[in-house]
N, C-alpha and C positions, 0 to 999 in steps of 0.2 A: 203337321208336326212330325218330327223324326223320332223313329222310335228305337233310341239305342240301348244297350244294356250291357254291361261288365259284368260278366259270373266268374268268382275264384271260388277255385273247389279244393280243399286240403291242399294248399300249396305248401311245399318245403323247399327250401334252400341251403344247398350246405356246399362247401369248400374245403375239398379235402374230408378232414375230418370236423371241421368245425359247422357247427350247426347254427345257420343264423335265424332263420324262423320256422314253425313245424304248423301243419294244421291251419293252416289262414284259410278263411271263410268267407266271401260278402258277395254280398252285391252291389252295384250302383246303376242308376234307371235315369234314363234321358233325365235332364233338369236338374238333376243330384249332385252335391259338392261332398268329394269327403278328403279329408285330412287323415295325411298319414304321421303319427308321430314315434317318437323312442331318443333314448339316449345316443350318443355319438356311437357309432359300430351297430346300432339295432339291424340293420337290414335295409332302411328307408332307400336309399338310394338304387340296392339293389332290387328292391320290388320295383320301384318305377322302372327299371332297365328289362325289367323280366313284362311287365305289362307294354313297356315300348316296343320288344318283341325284338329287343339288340341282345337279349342275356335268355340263355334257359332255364326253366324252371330243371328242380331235381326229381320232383313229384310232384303228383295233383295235376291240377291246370284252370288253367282260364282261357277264357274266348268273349271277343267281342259278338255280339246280335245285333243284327239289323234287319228290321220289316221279318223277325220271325226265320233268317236265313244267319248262320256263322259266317262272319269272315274268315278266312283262310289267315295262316302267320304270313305269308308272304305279302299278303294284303295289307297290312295295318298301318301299316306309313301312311297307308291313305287316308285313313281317317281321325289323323293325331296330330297333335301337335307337342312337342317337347323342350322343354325348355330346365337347361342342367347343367352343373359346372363344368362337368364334364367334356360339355359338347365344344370342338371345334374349330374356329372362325379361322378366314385366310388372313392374314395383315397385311401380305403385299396386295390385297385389291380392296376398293371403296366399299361401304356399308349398301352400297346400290347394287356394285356386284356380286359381293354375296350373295345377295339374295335371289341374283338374276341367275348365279352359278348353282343355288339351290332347288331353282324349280326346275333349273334343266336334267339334275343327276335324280329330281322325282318326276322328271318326265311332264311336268304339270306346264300350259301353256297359259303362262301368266304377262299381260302386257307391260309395258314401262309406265303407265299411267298407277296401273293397281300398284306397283310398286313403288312408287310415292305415294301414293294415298297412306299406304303401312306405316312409311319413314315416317310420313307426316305425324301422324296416329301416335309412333313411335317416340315423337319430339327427333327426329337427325335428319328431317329431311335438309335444313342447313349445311346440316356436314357430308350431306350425302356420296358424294365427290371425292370426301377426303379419306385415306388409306386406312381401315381399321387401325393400322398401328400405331395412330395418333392418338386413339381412342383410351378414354379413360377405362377402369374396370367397368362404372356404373353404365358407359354408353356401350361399351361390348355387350353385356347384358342386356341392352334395351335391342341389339340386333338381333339376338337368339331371341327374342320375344317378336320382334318382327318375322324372321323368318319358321318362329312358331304357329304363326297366325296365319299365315301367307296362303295359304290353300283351303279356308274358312272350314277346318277341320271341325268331325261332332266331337271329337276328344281332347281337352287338355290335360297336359301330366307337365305339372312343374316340381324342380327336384330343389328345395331350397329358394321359394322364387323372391326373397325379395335381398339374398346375397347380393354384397359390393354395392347396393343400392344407397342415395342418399332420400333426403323426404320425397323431395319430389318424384324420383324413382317409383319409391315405395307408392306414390299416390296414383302412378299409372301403372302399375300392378292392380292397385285396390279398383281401378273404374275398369282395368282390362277384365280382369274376375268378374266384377258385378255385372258389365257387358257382354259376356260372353254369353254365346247362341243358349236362349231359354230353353232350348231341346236338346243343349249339348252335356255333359258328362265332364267334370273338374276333379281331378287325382292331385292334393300337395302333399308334399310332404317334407318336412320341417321339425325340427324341436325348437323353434321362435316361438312362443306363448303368442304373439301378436299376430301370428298368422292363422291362429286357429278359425278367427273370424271368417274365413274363408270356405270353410267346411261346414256343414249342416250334421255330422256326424265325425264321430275322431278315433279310431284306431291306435291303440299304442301296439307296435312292436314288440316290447319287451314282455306283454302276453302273451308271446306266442314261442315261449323256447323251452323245450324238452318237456315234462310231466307237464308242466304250469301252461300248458297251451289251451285255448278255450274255442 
């Protein structure tokens, strides 16, 4: 079993002068699902950016552990997976190439097989061929979850996962979560009441700004 572990230590965040969260605290231990929640503007998005290791913290800190050793920041794409509105996608190339154009910009030597296995997994291995920009919202989404997956990361961080989603969507989210690696480490974070199911633990944001921080 892998022995991972997420320590935030008084992280703060601010912008300018606006202060989005102060004093954040936790941990999360291989196997552990937590949920990040708060109103719209809490910070939620940007905590998952500052744990993805694309955004800097202003204070504090966190570090990933493994086997008793930190990973380095420059490290951490290795062992994540991220999946956010934010992120990306080419439209002039197929949902196959994305994917094939993502393991090469992470350096990862992934075969054409493993990647239909994903689409499969995915539900696009049908479409696989066909240009992102055909794609609907809800199947754009299902390739950042393929290409979230793609290098069988110990960390997931979804930032609103089950956005632009219709049922079905929603229902390969729920068996991706429940499926993911029993030794791996699950960060959402969401103001969806229907996502909290996903987390063993819940964080609200909005605890954590100026005096009211805990």
């Amino acid at each position: 079993m892998n022995n991972i572990q997420l320590i935030v230590k008084n992280l703060k965040k601010t912008f300018n002068r606006r202060l989005v969260f102060d004093k954040l605290s936790f941990e999360v231990r291989a196997g552990e699902r937590l949920v990040i929640t708060g109103k719209n503007g809490s910070g939620k998005s940007t905590l998952i950016k500052i744990l993805a290791g694309v955004m800097n913290e202003s204070s504090g800190s966190f570090e990933y552990i493994f086997d008793s050793g930190k990973i380095d920041r420059e490290d951490i794409y290795k062992i994540i997976g991220l999946v956010s509105p934010y992120l990306v996608l080419y439209d002039e190339f197929s949902a196959f190439e994305n994917l094939k154009l993502f393991a090469k910009i992470r350096n990862l030597k992934i075969d054409d097989d493993k990647i239909n296995q994903i689409l499969e997994k995915a539900g696009l291995f049908n479409r696989r061929n066909d240009l992102v920009r055909t794609y609907s919202s809800g199947m754009k989404q299902r390739v950042k979850y393929a290409s979230a997956i793609l290098h069988d990361p110990l960390v997931l961080l979804l930032d609103e996962p089950t956005s632009n989603l219709d049922i079905e969507g929603k229902d390969f989210v729920d068996e991706l979560v429940q499926n993911f690696r029993k030794d791996g480490i699950v960060v959402v974070a969401t103001n969806e009441t229907q996502d909290f199911k996903y987390g063993q633990r819940i964080i609200n944001l909005d605890d954590y700004k100026n005096n009211q921080s805990k």
